[in-house]
C-alpha positions in Angstrom: -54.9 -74.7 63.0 -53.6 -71.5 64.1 -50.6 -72.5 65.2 -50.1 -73.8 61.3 -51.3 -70.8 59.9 -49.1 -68.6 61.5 -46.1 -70.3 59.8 -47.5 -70.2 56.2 -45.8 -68.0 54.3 -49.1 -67.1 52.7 -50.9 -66.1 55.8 -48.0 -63.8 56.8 -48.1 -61.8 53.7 -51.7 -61.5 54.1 -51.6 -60.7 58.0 -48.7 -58.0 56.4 -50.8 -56.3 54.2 -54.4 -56.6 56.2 -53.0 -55.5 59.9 -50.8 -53.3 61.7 -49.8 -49.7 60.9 -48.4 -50.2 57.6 -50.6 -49.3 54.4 -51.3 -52.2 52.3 -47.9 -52.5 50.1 -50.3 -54.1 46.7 -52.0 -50.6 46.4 -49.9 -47.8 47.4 -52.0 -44.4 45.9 -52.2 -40.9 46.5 -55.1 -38.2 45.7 -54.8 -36.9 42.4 -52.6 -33.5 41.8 -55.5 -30.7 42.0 -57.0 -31.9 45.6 -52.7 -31.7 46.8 -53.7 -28.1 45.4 -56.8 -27.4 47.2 -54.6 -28.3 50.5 -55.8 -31.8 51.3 -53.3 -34.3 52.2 -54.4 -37.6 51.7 -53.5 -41.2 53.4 -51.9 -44.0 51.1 -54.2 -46.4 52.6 -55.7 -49.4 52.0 -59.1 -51.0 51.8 -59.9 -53.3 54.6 -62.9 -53.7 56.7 -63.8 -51.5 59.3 -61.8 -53.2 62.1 -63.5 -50.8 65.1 -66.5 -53.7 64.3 -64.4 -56.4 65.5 -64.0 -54.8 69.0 -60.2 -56.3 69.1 -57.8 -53.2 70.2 -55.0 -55.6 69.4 -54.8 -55.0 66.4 -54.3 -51.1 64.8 -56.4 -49.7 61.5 -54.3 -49.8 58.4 -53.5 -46.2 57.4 -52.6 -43.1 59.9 -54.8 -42.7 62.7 -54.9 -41.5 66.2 -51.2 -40.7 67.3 -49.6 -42.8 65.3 -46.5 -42.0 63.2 -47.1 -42.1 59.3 -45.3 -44.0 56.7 -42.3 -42.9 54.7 -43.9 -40.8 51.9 -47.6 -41.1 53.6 -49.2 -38.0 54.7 -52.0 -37.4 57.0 -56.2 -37.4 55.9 -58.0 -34.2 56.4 -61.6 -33.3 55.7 -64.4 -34.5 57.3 -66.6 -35.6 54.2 -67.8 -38.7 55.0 -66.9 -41.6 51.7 -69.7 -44.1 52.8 -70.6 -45.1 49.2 -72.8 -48.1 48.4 -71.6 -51.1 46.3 -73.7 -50.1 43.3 -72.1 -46.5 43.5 -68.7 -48.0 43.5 -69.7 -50.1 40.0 -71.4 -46.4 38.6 -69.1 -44.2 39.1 -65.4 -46.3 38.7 -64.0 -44.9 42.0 -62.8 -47.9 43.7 -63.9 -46.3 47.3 -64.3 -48.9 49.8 -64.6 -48.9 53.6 -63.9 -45.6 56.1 -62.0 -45.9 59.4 -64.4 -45.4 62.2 -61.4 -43.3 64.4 -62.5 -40.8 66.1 -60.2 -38.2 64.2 -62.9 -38.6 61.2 -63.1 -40.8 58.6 -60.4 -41.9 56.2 -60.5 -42.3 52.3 -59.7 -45.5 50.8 -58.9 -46.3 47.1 -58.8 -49.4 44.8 -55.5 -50.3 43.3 -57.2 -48.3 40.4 -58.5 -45.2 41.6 -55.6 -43.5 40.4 -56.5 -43.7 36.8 -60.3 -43.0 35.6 -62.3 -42.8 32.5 -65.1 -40.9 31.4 -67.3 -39.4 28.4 -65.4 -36.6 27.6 -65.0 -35.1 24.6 -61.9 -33.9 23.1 -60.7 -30.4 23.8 -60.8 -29.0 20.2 -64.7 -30.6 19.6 -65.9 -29.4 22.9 -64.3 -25.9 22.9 -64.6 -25.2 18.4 -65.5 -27.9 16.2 -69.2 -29.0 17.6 -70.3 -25.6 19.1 -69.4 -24.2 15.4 -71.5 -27.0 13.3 -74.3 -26.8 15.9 -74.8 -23.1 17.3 -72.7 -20.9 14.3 -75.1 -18.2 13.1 -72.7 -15.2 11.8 -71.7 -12.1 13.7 -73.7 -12.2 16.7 -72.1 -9.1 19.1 -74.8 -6.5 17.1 -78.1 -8.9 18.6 -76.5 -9.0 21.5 -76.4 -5.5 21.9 -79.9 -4.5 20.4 -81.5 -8.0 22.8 -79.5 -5.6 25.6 -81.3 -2.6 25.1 -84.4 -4.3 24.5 -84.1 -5.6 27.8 -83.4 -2.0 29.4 -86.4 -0.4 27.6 -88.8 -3.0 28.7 -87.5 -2.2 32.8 -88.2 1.4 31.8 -85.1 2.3 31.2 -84.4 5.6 28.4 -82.3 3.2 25.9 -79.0 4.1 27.4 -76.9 1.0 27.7 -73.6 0.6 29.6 -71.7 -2.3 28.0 -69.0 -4.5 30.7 -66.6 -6.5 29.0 -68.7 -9.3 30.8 -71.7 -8.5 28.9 -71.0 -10.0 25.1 -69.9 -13.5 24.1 -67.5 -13.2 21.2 -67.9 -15.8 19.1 -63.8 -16.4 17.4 -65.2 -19.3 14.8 -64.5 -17.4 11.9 -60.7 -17.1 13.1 -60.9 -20.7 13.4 -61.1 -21.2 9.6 -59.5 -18.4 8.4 -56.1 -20.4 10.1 -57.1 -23.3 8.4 -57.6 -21.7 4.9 -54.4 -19.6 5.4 -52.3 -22.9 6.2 -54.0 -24.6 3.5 -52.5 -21.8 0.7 -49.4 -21.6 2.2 -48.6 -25.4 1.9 -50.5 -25.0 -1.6 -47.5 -21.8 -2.4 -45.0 -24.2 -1.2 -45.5 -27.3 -3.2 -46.3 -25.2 -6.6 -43.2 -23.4 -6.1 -41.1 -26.3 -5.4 -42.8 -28.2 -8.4 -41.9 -25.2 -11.0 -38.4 -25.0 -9.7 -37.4 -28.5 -9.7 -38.7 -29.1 -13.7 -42.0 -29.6 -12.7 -41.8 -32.9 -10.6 -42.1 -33.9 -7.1 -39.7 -37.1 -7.5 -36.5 -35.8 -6.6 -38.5 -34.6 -2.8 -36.3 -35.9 -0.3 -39.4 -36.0 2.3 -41.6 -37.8 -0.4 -39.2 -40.6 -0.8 -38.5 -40.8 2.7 -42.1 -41.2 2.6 -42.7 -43.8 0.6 -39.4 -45.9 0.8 -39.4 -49.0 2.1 -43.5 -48.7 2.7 -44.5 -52.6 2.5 -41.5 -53.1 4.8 -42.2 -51.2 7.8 -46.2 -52.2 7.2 -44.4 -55.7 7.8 -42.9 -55.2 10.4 -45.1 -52.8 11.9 -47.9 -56.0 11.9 -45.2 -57.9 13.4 -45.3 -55.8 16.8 -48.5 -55.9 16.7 -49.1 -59.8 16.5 -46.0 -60.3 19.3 -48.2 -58.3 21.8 -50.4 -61.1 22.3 -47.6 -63.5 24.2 -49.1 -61.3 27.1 -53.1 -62.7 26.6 -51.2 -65.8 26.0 -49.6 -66.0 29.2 -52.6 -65.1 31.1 -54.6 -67.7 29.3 -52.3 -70.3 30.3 -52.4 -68.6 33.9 -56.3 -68.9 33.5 -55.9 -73.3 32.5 -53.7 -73.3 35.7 -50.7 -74.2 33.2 -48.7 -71.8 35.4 -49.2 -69.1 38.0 -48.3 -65.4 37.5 -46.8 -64.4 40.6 -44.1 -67.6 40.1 -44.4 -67.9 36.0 -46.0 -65.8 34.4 -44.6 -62.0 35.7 -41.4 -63.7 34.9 -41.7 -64.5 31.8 -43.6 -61.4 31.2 -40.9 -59.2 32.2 -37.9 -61.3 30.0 -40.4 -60.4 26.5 -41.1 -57.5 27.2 -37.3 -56.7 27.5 -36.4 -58.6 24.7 -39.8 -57.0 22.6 -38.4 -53.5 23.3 -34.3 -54.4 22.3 -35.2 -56.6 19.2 -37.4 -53.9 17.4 -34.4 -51.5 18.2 -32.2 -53.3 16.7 -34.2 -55.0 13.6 -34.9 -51.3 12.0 -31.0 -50.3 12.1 -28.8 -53.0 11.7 -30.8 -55.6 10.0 -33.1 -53.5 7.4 -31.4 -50.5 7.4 -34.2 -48.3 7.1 -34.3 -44.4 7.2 -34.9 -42.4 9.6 -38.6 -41.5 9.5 -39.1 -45.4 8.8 -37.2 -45.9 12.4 -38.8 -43.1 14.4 -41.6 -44.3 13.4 -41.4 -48.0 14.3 -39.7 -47.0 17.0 -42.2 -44.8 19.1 -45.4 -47.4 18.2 -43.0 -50.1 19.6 -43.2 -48.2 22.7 -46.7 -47.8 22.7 -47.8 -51.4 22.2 -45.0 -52.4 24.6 -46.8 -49.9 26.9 -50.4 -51.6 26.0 -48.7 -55.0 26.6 -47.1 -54.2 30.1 -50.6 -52.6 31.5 -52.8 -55.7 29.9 -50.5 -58.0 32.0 -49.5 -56.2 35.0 -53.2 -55.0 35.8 -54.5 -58.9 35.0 -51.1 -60.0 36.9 -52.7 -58.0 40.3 -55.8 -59.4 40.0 -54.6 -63.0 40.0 -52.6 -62.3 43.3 -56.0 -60.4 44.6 -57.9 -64.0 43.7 -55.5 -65.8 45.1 -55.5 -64.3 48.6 -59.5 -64.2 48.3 -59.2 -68.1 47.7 -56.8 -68.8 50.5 -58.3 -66.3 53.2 -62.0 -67.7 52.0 -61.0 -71.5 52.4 -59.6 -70.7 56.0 -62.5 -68.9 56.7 -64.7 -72.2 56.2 -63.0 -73.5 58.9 -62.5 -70.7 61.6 -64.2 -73.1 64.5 -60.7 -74.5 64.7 -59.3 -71.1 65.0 -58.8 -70.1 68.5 -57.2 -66.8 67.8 -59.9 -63.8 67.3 -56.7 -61.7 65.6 -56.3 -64.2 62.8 -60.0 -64.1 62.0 -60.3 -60.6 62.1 -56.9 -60.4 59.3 -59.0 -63.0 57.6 -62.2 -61.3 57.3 -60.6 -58.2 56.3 -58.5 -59.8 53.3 -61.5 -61.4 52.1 -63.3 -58.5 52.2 -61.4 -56.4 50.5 -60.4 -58.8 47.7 -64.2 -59.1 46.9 -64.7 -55.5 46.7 -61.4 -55.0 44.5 -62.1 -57.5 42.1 -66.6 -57.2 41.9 -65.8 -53.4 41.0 -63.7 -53.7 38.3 -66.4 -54.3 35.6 -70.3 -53.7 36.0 -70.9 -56.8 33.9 -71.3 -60.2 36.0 -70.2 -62.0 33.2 -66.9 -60.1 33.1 -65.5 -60.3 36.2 -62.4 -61.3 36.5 -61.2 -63.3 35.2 -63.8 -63.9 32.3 -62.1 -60.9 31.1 -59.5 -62.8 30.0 -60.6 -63.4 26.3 -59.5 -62.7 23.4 -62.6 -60.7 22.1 -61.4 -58.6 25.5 -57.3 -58.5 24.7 -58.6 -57.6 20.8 -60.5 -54.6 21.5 -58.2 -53.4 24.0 -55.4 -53.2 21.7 -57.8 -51.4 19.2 -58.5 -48.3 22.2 -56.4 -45.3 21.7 -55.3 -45.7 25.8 -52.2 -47.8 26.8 -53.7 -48.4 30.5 -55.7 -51.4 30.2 -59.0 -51.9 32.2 -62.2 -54.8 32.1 -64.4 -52.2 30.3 -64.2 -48.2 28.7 -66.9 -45.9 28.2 -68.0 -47.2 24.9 -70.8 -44.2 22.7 -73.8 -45.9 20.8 -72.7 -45.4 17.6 -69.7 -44.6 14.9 -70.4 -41.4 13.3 -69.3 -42.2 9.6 -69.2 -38.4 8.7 -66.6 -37.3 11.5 -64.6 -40.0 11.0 -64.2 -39.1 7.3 -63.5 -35.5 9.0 -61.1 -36.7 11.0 -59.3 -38.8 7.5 -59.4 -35.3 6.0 -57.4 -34.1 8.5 -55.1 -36.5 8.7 -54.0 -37.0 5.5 -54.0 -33.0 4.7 -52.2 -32.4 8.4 -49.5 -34.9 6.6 -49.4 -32.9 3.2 -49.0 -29.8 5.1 -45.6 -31.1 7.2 -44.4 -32.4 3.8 -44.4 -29.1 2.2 -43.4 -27.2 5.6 -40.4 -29.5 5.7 -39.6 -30.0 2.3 -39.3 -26.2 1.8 -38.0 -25.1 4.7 -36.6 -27.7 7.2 -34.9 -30.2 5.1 -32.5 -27.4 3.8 -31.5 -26.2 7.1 -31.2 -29.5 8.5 -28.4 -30.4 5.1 -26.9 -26.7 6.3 -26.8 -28.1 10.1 -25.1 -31.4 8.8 -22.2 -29.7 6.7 -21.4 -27.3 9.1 -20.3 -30.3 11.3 -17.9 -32.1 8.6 -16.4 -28.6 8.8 -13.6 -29.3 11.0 -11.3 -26.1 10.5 -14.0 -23.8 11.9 -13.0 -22.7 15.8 -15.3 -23.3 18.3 -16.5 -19.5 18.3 -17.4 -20.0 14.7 -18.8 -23.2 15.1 -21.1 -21.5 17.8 -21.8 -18.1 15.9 -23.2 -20.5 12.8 -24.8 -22.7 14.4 -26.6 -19.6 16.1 -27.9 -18.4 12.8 -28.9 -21.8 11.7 -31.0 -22.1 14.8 -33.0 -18.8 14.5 -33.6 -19.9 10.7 -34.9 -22.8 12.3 -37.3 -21.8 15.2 -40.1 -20.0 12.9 -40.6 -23.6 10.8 -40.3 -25.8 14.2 -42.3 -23.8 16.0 -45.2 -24.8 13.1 -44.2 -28.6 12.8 -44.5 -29.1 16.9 -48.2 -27.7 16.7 -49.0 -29.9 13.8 -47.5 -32.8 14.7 -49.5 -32.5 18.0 -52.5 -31.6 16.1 -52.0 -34.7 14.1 -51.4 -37.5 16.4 -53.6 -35.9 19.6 -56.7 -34.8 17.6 -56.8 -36.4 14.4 -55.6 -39.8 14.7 -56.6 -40.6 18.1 -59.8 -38.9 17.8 -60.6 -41.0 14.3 -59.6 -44.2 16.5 -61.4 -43.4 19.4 -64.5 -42.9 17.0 -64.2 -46.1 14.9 -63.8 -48.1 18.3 -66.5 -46.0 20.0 -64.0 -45.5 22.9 -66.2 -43.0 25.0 -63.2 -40.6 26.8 -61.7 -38.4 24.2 -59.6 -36.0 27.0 -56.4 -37.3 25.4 -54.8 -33.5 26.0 -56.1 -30.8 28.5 -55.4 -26.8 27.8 -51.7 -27.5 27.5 -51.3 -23.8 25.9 -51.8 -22.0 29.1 -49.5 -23.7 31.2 -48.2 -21.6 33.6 -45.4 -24.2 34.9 -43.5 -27.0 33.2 -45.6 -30.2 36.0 -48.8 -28.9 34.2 -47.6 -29.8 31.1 -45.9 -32.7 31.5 -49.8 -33.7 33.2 -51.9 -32.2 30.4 -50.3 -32.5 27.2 -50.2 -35.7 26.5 -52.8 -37.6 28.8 -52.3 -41.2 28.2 -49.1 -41.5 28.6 -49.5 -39.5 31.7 -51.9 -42.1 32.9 -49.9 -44.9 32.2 -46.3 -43.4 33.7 -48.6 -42.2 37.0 -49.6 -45.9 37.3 -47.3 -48.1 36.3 -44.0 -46.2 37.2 -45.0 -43.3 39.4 -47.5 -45.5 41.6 -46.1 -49.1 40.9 -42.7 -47.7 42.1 -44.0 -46.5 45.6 -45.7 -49.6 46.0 -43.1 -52.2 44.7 -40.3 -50.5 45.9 -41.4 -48.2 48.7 -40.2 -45.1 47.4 -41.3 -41.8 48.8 -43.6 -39.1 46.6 -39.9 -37.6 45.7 -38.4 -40.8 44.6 -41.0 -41.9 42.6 -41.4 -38.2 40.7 -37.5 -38.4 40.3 -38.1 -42.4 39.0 -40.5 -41.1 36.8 -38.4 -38.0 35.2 -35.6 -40.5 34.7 -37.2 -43.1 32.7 -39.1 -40.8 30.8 -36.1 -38.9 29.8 -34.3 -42.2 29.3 -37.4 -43.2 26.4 -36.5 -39.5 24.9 -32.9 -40.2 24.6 -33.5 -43.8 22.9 -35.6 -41.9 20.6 -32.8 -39.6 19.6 -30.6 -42.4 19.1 -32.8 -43.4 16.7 -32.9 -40.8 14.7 -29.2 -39.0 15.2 -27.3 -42.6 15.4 -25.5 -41.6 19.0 -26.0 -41.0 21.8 -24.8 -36.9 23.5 -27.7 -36.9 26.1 -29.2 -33.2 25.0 -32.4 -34.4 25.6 -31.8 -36.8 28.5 -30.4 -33.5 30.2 -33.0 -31.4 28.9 -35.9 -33.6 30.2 -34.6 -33.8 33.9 -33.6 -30.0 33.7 -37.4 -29.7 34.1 -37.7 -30.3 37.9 -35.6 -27.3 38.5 -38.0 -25.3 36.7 -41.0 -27.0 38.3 -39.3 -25.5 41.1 -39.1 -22.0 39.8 -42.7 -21.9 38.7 -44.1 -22.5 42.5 -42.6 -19.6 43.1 -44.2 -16.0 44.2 -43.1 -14.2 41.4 -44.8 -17.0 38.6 -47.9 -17.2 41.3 -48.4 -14.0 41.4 -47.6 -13.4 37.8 -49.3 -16.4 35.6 -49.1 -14.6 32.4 -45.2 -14.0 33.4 -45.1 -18.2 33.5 -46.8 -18.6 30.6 -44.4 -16.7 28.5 -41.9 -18.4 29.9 -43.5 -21.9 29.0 -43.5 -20.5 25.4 -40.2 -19.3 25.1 -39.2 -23.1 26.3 -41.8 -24.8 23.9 -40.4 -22.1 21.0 -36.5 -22.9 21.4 -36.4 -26.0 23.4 -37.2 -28.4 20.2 -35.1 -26.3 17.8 -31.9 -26.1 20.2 -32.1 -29.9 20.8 -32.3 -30.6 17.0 -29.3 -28.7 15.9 -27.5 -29.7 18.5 -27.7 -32.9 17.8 -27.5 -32.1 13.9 -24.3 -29.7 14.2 -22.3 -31.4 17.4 
């Protein structure tokens, strides 16, 4: 019996990833960014069973241990915390912690596949930090009751009524700010449109941005419902993976991986070339392509794992049975430790018996995944109790006067300067030096009004929209973007500003890439720069028709400033990094845009 298992090719991948010095290859993770800050240094390690219980020497702890030599792109554990966490902690609180190492160097910490990626109740920065405190605690100017409840306080120690105020000592209360931004935005777009309706004989048909608007409107609904129905070839897939029709790891990631290729060229080339659309029509199809082609890779790849994590539970399990025939103890032991570890990794994935993998595979499941505003799938969200009708009518508000507020903004003043970018380059007598010196004025026309769109585009898509979805679905986390504004380096942003497609590159490119192909942290942060910038240039393309690779160049000129923010003039300067984070969010967007307008 042992003698046959040791030439199954199954039992050898197993014995691979369950012994010897070498991390487990199908969960390669490292801590999250702010404990690299804090100084720890944490093992890409693997969850097998305590192997000091066996008493076999022969075989070594998976991780870094003792004397030994780390991997490629491992580093060593420190800390001595202990991680001991019981099985109904590991349901409660999602962390995917499983066994430590009993070395005698202290214990190690050992992550789930899916550590690197967690969700929680959280609410959205804007609600947390204005919106709720305001319709819940707003009671007027407040800094004169402050005061007189200060020396109150001092007259009742016995004080004589002098006070001493510290800057620490009053909570300014900024809401009133807070609308007055919204009211003074809401009569400038109001000044905008009347004044573009009086000088244009008092219509709004001849609007370049309204008919871009509503051109072609039933068509890209079409087609926009079109995407959405060919995401479900991935449940499909695993349903038929679920009948035993076919197996993923021969089949089904195979067949996976040709769609999803041919999902992301068609609907590239069906909005250019076959309907011709305009350009807001394409943009638009263009970047929710990616996103459901982003739902439909993390629905399949994270269902794909667990049936190669069932399968190894099945195989080591049915050996197991029959271990009187196994004369080895070292087999056993790989056995035992596989088997454990593939019941821990797939009973903590949902907190519900009944949808354990694979019972998740449903279509009730698959239907309200693709309704979540997140594009990194998981067996169940934090869900809230109930859908607040009046904030999602807020949030519609919102929306739809966000969107009359970047017609007006770029009717009246970026549309014109984009025409004026656009004739400049048909002007092919100018000299380079004029060429330059124009396009120069054109961009510092252009940075004021760009400056304006970038917030409220962000503003629309990150707080409204997402916020109104994540509220009709009852999707509990609402941390879609952190305090991106005070970025003090360019890696915070690119972390914080847009956080689920941060989660989904950090584990499907940045995580998958040091597990699948055993690249080092470097590799995989240059992996993840270049694909991401890749996605930006496509995106251009869409819009410009050609490719000059601005953007592409623009986006992996960040790790050189990454650089330049760690060091000791930024660190000891953060308001000195923080200006220069705005003076790159202020002209980056602009430069790129008339570039790719005037060149």
């Amino acid at each position: 019996m042992a003698k046959a298992l040791m030439q199954d090719e199954r039992f050898l991948r197993i014995r691979k990833l369950n012994s010897g010095g070498s991390r487990r290859k199908s969960i390669a993770l490292e801590k999250e960014e702010e404990e690299r800050e804090e100084g720890l240094e944490v093992v890409q390690t693997v969850a097998l069973d305590d192997l000091k219980k066996s008493g076999d020497e022969g075989i070594e702890s998976s991780g870094v241990s003792g004397g030994s030599t780390p991997d490629k792109g491992a580093t060593t554990a420190t800390g001595g915390e202990s991680c001991e966490k019981s099985d109904e902690e590991h349901i409660k609180l999602r962390l995917r912690r499983l066994y430590n190492d009993a070395s005698p160097n202290g214990p190690e910490k050992r992550y789930s596949f899916f550590g690197d990626v967690a969700f929680e109740y959280r609410p959205s920065v804007l609600d947390g930090a204005i919106n709720d405190p305001m319709k819940t605690k707003f009671e007027g100017p407040t800094l004169e009751k402050q005061i007189k409840a200060k020396k109150k306080a001092v007259k009742l120690e016995g004080g004589n009524g002098h006070v001493i105020i510290d800057n620490g000592d009053l909570i300014p209360n900024f809401s009133g700010l807070y609308v007055l931004f919204w009211l003074t935005v809401a009569f400038m777009s109001m000044s905008m449109s009347l004044n573009y309706y009086y000088e244009h004989g008092r219509t709004f048909r001849d609007s370049a941005i309204l008919n871009f608007m509503t051109t072609d409107i039933l068509t890209v609904a079409f087609v926009d419902l079109l995407m959405y129905l060919n995401i479900y070839m991935v449940f499909f897939i695993h349903k038929a993976c679920k009948a035993k029709l076919i197996k993923w790891s021969s089949t089904g990631m195979s067949i996976t991986s040709v769609l999803e290729f041919g999902y992301l060229v068609f609907y590239l080339y069906l909005p250019e070339h076959v309907l011709k659309l305009h350009w807001l029509a394409k943009i638009f199809l263009f970047l929710h392509s990616l996103v459901l082609l982003m739902k439909m890779h993390s629905y399949a790849f994270y269902n794909g794992y667990m049936w190669n994590i069932l399968d190894e539970l099945n195989f080591s399990t049915k050996h197991l049975k029959r271990k009187t025939s196994i004369s080895d103890p070292k087999i056993i032991t790989v056995l035992e430790r596989s088997r454990s570890f593939c019941k821990s990794e797939i009973e903590s994935q949902s907190s519900s018996p009944g949808d354990v993998f694979p019972n998740n595979i449903n279509l009730k499941n698959f239907f309200m995944y693709t309704m979540y505003p997140t594009v990194v799938y998981q067996i169940e969200y934090p869900r809230t109790p109930i859908v607040r009708w009046g904030y999602v009518f807020e949030k519609l508000c919102a929306i739809f006067g966000t969107i009359f507020v970047m017609m007006a903004l770029a009717q009246s003043s970026m549309y014109p300067l984009a025409m004026k970018a656009l004739s400049l380059r048909e002007k092919s007598w100018l000299s380079p030096y004029e060429r330059i010196q124009q396009w120069g004025f054109i961009l510092i026309e252009y940075i004021p009004s760009f400056i304006v769109m970038y917030l409220l585009v962000f503003y629309l898509i990150w707080d409204a929209i997402l916020n109104c979805i994540a509220e009709l679905s009852r999707f509990g986390d609402r941390y879609f973007y952190g305090d991106w504004w005070n970025c003090v380096s360019w890696d915070e942003f690119s972390r914080i500003w847009n956080v689920p497609i941060h989660k989904f590159l950090l584990r499907h490119v940045y995580h998958s890439s040091m597990s699948a192909l055993q690249l080092n942290k470097t590799q995989a942060t240059l992996m993840t720069f270049f694909l991401s910038s890749v996605v930006h240039e496509l995106s251009m393309y869409v819009l410009f028709r050609k490719l000059r690779f601005y953007l592409f160049f623009f986006q992996m000129g960040q790790l050189p400033l990454v650089a330049l923010s760690s060091s000791r003039l930024i660190r000891r300067n953060p308001i000195l990094g923080n200006l220069l984070f705005w003076i790159g969010i202020c002209t980056g967007p602009s430069v790129l845009c008339t570039m790719y307008l005037t060149f």
